[in-house]
Z-matrix of the N, CA and C atoms (Angstrom, degrees):
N
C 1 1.454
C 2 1.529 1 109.28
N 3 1.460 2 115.11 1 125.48
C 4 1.674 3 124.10 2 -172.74
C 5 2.213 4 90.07 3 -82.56
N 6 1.095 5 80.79 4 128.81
C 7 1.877 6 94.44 5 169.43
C 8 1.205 7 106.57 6 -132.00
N 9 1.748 8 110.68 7 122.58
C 10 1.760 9 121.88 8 170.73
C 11 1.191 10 110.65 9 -72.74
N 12 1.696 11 99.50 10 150.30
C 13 1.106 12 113.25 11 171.54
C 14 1.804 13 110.20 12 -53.28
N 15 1.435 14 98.77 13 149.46
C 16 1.669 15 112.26 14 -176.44
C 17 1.119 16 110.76 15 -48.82
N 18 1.478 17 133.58 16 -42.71
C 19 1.383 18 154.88 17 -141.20
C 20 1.641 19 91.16 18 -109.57
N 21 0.439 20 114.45 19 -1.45
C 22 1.972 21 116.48 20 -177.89
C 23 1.473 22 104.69 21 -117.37
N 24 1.539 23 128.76 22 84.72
C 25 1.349 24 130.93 23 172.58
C 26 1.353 25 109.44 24 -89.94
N 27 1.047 26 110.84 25 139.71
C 28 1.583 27 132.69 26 -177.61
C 29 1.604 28 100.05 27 -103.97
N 30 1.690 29 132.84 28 101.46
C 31 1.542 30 128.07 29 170.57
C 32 1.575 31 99.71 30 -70.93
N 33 1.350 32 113.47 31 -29.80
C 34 1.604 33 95.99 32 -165.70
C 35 1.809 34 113.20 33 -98.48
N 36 1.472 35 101.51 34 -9.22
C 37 1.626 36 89.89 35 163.04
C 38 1.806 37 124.48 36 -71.91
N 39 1.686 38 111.49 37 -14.01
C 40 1.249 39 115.99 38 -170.90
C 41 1.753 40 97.10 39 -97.81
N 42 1.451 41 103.95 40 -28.35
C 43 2.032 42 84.89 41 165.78
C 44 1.721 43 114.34 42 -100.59
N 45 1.364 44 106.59 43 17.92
C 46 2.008 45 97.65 44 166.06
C 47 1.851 46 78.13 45 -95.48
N 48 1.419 47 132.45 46 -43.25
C 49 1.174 48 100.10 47 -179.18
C 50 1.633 49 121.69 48 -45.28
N 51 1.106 50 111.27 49 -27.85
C 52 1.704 51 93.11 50 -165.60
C 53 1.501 52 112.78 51 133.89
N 54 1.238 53 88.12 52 -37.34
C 55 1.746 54 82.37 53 171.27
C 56 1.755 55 149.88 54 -41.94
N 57 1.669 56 88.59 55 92.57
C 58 1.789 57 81.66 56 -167.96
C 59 1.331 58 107.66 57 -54.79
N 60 0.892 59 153.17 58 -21.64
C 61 1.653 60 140.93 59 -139.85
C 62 2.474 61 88.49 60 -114.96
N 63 1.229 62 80.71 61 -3.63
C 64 1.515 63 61.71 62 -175.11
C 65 1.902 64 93.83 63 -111.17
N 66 0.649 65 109.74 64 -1.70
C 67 1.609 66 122.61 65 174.23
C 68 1.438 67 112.75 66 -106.78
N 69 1.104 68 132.18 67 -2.48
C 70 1.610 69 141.84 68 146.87
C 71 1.319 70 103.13 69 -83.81
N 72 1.319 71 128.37 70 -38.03
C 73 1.571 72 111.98 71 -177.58
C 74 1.399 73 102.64 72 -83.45
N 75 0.881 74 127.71 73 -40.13
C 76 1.396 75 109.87 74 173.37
C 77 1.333 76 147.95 75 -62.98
N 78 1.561 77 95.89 76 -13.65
C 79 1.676 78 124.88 77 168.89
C 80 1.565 79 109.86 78 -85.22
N 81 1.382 80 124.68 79 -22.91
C 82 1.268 81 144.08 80 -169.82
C 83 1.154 82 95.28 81 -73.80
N 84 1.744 83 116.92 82 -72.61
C 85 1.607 84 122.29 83 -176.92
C 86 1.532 85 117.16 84 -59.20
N 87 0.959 86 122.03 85 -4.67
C 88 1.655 87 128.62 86 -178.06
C 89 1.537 88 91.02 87 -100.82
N 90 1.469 89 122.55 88 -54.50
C 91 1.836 90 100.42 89 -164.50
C 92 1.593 91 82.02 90 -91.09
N 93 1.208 92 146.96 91 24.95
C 94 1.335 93 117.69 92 165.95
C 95 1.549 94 98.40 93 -116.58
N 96 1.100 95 143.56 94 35.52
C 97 1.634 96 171.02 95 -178.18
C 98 1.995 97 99.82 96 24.31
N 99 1.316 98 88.96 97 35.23
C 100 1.466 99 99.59 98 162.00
C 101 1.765 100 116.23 99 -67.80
N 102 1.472 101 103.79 100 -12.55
C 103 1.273 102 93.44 101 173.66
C 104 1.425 103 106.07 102 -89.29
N 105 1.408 104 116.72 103 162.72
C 106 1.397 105 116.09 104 167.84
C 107 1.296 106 109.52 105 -114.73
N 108 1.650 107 103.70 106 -179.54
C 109 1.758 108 108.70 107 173.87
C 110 1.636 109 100.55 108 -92.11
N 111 1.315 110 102.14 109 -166.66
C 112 1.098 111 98.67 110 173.49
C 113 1.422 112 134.33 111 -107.63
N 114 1.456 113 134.21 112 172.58
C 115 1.621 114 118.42 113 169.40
C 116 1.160 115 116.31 114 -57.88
N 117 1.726 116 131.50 115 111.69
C 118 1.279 117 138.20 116 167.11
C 119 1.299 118 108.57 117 -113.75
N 120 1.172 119 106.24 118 154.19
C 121 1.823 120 130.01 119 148.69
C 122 1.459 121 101.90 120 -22.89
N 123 1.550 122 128.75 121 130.49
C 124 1.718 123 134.07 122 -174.86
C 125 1.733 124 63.58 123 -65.86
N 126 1.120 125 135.49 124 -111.20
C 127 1.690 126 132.58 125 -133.41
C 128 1.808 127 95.46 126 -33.51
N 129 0.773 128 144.27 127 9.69
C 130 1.257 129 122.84 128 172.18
C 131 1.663 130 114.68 129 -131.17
N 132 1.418 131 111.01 130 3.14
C 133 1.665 132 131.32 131 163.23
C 134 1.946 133 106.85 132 -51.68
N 135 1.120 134 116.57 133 124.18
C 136 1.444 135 114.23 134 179.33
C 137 1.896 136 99.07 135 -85.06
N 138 1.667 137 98.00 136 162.71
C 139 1.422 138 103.24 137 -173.15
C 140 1.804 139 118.28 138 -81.15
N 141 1.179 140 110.31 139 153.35
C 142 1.411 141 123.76 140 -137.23
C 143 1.882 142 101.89 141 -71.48
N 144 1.140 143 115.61 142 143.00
C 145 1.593 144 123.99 143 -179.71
C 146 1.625 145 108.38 144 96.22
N 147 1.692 146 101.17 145 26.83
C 148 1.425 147 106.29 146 166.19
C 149 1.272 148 142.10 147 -99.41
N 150 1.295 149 156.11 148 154.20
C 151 1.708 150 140.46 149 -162.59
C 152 1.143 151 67.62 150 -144.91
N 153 1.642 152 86.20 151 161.54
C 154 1.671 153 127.35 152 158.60
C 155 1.571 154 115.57 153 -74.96
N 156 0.952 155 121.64 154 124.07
C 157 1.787 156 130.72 155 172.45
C 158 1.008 157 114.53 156 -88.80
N 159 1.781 158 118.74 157 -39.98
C 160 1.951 159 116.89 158 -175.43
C 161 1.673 160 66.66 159 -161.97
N 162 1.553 161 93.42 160 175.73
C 163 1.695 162 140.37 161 -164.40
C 164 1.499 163 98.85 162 -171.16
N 165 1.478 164 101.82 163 90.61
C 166 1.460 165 108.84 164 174.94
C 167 2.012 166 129.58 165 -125.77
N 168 0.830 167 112.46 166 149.50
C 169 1.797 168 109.28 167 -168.55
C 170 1.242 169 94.71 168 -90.92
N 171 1.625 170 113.96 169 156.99
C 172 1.469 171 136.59 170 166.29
C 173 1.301 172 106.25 171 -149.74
N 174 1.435 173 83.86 172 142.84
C 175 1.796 174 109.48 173 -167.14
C 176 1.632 175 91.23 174 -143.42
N 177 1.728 176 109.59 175 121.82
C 178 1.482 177 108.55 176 175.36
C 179 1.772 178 97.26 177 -175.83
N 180 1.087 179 112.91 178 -143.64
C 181 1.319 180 133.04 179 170.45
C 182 1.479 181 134.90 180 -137.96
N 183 1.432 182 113.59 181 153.73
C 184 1.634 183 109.74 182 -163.09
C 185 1.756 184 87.25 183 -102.05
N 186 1.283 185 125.42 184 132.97
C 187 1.280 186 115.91 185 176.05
C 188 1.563 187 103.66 186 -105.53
N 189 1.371 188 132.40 187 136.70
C 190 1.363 189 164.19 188 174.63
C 191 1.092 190 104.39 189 -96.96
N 192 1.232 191 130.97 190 156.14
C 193 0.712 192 139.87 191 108.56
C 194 2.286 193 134.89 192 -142.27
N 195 1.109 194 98.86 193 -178.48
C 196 1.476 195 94.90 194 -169.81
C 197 1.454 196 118.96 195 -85.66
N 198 1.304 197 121.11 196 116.01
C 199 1.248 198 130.68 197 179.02
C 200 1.684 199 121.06 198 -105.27
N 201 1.045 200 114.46 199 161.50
C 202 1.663 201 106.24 200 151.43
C 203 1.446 202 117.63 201 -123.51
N 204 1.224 203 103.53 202 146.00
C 205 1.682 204 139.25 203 -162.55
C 206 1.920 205 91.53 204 -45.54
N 207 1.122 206 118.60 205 158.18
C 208 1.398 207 131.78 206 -165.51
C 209 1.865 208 83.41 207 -123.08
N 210 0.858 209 119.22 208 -35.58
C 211 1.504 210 119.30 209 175.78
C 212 0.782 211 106.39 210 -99.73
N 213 1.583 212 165.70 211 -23.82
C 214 1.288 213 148.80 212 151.18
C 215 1.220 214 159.30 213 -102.79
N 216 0.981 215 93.61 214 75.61
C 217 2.064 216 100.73 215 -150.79
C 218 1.661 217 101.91 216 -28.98
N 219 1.432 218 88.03 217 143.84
C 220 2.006 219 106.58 218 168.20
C 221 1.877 220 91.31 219 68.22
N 222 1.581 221 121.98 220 -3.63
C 223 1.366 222 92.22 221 162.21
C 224 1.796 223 125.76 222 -93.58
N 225 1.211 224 104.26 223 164.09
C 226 1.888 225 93.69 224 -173.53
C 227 1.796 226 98.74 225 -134.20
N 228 1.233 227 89.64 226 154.49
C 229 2.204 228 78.20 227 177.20
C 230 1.845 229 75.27 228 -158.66
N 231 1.316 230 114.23 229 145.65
C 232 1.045 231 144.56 230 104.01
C 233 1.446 232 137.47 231 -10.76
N 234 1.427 233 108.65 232 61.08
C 235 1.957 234 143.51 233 -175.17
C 236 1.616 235 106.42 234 -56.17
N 237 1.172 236 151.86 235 121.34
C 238 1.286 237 134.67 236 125.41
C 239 1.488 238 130.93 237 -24.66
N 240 1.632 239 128.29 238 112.28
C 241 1.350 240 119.77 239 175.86
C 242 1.324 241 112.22 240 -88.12
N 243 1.491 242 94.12 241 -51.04
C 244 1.400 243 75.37 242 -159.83
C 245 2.289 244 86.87 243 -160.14
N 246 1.642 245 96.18 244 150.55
C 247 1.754 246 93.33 245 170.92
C 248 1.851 247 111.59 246 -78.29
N 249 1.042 248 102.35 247 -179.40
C 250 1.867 249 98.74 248 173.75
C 251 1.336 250 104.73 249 -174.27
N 252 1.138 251 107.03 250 100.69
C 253 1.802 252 124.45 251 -156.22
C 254 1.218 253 119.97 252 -125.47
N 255 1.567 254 128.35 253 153.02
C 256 1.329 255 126.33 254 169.58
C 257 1.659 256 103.33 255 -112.91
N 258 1.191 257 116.05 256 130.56
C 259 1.860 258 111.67 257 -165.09
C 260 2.063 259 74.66 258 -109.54
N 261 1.270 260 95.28 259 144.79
C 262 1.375 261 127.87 260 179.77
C 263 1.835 262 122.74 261 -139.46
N 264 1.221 263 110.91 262 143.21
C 265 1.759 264 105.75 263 -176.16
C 266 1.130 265 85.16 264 -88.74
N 267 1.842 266 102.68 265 -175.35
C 268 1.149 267 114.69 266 -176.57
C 269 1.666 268 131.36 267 -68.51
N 270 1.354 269 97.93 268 -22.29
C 271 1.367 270 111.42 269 168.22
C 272 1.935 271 116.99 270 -75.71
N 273 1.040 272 115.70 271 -30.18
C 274 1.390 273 115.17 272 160.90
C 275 1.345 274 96.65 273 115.88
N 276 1.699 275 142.39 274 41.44
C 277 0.910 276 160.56 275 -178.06
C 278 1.396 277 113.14 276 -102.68
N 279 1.405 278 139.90 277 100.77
C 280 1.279 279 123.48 278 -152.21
C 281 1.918 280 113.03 279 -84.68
N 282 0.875 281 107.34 280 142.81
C 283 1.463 282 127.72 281 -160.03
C 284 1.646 283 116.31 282 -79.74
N 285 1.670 284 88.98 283 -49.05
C 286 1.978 285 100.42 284 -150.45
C 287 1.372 286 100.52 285 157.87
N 288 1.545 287 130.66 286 -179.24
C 289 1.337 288 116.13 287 -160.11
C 290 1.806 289 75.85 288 -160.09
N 291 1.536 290 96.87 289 168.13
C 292 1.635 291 129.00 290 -158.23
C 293 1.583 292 103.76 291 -132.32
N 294 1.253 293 113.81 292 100.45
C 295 1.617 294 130.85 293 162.93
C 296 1.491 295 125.85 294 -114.84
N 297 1.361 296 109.65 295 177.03
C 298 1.367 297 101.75 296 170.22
C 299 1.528 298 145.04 297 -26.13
N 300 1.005 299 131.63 298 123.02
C 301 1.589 300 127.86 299 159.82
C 302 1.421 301 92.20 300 147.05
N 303 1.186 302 159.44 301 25.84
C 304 1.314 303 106.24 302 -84.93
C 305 1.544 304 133.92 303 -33.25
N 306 1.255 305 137.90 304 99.97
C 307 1.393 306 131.64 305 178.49
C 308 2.064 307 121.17 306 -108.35
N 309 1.104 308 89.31 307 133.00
C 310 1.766 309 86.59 308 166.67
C 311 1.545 310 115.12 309 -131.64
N 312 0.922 311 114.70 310 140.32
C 313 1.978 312 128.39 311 -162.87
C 314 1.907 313 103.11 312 -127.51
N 315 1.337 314 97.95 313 133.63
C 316 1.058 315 108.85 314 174.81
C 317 1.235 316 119.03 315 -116.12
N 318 1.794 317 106.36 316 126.11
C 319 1.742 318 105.60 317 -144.51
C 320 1.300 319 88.92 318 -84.17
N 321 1.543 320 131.13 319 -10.59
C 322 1.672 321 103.75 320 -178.89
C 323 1.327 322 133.01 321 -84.43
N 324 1.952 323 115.74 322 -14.62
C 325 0.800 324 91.90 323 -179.91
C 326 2.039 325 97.98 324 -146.54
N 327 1.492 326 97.57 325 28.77
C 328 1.729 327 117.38 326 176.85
C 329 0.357 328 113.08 327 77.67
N 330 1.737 329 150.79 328 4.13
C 331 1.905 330 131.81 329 -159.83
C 332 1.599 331 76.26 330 -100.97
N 333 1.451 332 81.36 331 146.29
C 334 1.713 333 97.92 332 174.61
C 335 2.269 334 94.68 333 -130.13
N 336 1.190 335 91.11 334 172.81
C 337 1.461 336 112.89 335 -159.57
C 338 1.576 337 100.56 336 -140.98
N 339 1.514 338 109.85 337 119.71
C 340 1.024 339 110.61 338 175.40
C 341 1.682 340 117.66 339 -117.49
N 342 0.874 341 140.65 340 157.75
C 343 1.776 342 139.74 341 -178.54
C 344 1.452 343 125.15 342 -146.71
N 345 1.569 344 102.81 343 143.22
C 346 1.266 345 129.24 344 174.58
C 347 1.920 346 103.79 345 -81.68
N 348 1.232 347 100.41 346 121.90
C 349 1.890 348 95.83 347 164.98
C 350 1.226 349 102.12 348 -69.93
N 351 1.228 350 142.30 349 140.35
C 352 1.288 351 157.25 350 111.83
C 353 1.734 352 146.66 351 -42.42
N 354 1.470 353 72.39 352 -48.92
C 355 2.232 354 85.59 353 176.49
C 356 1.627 355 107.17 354 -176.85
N 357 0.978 356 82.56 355 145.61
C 358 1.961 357 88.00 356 -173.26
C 359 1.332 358 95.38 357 -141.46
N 360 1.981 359 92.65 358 157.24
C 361 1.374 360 91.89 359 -159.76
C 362 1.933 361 84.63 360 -147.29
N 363 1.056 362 133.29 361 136.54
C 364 1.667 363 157.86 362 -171.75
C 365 1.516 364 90.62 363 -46.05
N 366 1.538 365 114.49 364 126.59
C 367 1.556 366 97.15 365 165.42
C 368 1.273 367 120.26 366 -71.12
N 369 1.150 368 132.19 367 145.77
C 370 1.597 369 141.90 368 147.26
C 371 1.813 370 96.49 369 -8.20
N 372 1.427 371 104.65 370 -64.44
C 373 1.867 372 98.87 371 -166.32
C 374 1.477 373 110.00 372 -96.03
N 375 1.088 374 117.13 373 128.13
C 376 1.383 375 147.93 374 176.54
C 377 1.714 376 113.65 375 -20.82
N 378 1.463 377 101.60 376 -26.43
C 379 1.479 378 121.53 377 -160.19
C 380 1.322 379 103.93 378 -101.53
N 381 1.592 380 117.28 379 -41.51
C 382 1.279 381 124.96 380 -145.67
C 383 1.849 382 105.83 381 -94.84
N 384 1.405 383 109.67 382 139.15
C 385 1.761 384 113.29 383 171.38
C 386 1.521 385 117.20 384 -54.96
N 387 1.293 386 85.77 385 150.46
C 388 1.676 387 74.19 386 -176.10
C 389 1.061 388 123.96 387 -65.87
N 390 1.569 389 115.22 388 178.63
C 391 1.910 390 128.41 389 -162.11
C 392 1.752 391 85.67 390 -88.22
N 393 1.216 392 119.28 391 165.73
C 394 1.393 393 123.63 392 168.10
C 395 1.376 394 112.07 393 -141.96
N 396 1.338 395 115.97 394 157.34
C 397 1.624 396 127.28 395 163.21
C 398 2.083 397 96.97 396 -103.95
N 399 1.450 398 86.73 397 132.03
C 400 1.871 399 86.75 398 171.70
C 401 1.460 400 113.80 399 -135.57
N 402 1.484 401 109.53 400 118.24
C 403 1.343 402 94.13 401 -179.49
C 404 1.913 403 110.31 402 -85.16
N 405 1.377 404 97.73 403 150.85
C 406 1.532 405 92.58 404 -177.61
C 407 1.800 406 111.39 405 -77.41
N 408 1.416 407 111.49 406 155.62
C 409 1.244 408 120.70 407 159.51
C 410 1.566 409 112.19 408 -97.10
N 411 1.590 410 114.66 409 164.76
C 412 1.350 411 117.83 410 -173.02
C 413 1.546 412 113.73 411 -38.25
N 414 1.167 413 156.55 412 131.34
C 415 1.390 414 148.75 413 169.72
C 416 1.347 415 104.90 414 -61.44
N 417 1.270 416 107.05 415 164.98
C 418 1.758 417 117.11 416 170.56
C 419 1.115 418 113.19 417 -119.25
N 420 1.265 419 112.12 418 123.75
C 421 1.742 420 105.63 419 -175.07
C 422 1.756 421 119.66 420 94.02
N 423 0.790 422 106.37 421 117.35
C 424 1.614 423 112.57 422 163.96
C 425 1.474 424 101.61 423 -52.00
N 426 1.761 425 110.68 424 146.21
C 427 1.207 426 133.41 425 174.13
C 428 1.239 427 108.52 426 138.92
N 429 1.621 428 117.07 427 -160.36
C 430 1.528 429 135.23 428 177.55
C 431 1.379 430 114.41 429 -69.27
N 432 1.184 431 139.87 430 -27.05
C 433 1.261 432 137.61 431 126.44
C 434 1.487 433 144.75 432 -9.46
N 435 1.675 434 91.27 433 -49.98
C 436 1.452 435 105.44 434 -160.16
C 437 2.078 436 127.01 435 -73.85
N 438 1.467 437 92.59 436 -9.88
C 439 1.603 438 98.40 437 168.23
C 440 1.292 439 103.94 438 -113.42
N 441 1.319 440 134.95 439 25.21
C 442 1.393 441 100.17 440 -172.98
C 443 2.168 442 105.54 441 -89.92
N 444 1.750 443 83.03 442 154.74
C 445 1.449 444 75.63 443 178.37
C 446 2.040 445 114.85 444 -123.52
N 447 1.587 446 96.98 445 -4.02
C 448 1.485 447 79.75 446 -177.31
C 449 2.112 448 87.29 447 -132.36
N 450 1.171 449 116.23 448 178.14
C 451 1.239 450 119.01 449 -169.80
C 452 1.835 451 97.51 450 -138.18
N 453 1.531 452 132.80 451 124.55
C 454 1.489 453 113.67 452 158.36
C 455 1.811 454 106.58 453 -114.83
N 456 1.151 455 99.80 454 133.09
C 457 1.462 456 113.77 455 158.78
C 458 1.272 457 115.14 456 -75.71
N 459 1.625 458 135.86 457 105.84
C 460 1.515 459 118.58 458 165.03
C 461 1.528 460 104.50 459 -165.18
N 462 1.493 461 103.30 460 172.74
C 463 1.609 462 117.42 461 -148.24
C 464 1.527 463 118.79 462 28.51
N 465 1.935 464 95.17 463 76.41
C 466 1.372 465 120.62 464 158.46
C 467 1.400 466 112.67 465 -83.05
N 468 1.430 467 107.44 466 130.35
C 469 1.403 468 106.04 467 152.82
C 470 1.490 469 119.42 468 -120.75
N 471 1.208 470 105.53 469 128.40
C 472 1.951 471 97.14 470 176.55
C 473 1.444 472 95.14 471 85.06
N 474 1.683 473 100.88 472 156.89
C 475 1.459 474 106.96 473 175.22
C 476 1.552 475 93.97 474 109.15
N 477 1.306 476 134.98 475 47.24
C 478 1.690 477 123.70 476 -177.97
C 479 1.701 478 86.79 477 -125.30
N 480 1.348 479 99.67 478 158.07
C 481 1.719 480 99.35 479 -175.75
C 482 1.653 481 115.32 480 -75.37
N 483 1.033 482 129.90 481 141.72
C 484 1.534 483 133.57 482 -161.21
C 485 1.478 484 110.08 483 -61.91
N 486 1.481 485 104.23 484 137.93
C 487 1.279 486 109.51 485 175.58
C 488 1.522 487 130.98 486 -65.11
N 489 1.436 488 107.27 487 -9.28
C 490 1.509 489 106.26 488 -163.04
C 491 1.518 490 90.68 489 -74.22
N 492 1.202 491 112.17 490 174.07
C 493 1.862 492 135.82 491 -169.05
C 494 1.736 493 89.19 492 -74.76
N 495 1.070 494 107.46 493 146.81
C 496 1.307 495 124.08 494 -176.13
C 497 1.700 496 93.87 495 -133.79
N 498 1.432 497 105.79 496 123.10
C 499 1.606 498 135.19 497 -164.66
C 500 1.257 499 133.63 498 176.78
N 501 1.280 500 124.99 499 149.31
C 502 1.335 501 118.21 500 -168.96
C 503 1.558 502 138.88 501 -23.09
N 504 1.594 503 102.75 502 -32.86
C 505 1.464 504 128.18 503 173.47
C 506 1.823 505 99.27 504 -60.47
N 507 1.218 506 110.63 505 -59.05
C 508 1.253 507 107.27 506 175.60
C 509 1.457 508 130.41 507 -89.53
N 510 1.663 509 98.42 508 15.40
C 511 1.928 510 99.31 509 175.83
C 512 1.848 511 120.95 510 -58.03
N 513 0.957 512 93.56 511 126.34
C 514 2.028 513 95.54 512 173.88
C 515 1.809 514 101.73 513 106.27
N 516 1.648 515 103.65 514 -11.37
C 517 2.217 516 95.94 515 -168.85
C 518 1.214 517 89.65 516 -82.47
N 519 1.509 518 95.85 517 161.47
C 520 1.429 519 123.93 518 162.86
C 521 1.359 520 115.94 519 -112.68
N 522 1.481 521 124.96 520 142.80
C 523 1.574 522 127.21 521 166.93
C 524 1.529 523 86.50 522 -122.47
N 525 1.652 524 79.35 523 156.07
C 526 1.771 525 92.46 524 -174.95
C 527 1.990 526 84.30 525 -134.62
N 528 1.452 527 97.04 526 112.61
C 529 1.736 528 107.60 527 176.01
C 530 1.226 529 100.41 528 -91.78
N 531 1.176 530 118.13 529 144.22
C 532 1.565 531 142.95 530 160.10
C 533 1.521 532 96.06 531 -59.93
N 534 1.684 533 108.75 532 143.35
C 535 1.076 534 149.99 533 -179.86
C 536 1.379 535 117.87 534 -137.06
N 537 1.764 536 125.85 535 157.34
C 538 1.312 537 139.21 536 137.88
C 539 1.511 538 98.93 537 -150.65
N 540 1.668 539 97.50 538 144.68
C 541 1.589 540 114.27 539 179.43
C 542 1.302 541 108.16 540 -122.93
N 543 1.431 542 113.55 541 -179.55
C 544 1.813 543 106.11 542 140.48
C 545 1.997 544 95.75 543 -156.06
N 546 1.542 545 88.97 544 138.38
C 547 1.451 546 101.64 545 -170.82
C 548 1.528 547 89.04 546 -105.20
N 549 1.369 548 102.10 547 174.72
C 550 1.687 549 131.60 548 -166.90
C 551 1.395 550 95.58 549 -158.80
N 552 1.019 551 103.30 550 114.25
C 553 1.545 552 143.39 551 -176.83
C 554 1.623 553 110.92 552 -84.45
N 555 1.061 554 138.00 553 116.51
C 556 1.728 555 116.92 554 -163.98
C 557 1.834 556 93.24 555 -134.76
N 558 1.401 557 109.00 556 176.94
C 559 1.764 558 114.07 557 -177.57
C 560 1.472 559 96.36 558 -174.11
N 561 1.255 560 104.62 559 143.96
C 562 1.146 561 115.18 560 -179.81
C 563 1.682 562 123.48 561 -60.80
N 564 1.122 563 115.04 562 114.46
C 565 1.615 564 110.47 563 173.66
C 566 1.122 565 152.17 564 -27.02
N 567 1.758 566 107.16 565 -30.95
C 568 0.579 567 132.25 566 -157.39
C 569 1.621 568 110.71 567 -103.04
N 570 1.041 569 105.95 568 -17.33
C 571 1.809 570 131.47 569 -154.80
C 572 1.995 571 94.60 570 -90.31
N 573 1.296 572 114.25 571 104.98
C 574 1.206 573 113.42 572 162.18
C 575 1.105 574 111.62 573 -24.78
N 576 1.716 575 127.03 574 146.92
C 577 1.511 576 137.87 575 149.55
C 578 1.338 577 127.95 576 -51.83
């Protein structure tokens, strides 16, 4: 039997146990906006009188594919179509999933969330898409979804458009790159529950 070090607490092995009282505190610190966002780029700081709503992981793919240039004949680049994601809590319980528009949907209870980019900022790692600011559009659907007002993209890894030569040989393919994110979900403070 593997046993962690003392000093190494695991919150989400004591609520997959079962633990109601540890799954009330954790719902507590989320609507009591004890959680925070994270350290971003000031251009990528959301505007002021905002809390966190969810802090969730994504694991999926950036889909590419190969186009040619509308301005340059015989040129070809390698376009972003579209994301294709699995959104997960912190415990690794899957949530809802992240597609085009930017959009993210939450399979438990439908409100989906749609977003405007705002400002992007280079990841920290060499590999990773950039961090984003997103402002939300109206939600659809009642649920956990349904107030949010700002969106952050950050600590991407993977997900940059493929290096191979993009050219006629490859006009019309798609590559689908591996990704992981984690978004921050935000709502106004001020806004009843």
């Amino acid at each position: 039997m593997k046993t962690r070090p003392w000093n190494k607490f695991d919150p989400c092995s004591v609520i997959r146990s079962g633990s109601l009282w540890a799954t009330v505190a954790v719902s507590v610190l989320v609507l009591s906006g004890c959680v925070t966002g994270p350290k971003v780029p000031s251009i990528l700081q959301v505007a002021a009188g905002q809390k966190v709503l969810l802090h969730a992981y994504a694991k999926g793919v950036q889909i590419y594919g190969c186009e040619s240039s509308s301005t340059e004949p015989g040129k070809f680049a390698w376009k972003l179509k579209a994301p294709e994601a699995t959104l997960f809590e912190v415990c690794g319980s899957v949530i809802g999933s992240h597609y085009s528009g930017p959009t993210w949907e939450n399979d438990r209870d439908g409100s989906k969330v749609g977003g405007e980019v705002l400002q992007r900022s280079d990841s920290p790692l060499p590999t990773g898409i950039p961090w984003l600011l997103v402002r939300a559009k109206p939600a659809v659907g009642p649920g956990r979804f349904h107030d949010v007002t700002y969106i952050q993209q950050v600590n991407t890894i993977g997900g940059l458009a493929p290096t191979t030569i993009a050219d006629a040989a490859h006009l019309g393919m798609e590559s689908r790159v591996p990704f992981t994110a984690e978004y921050y979900f935000y709502r106004d403070a001020h806004r009843s529950q």
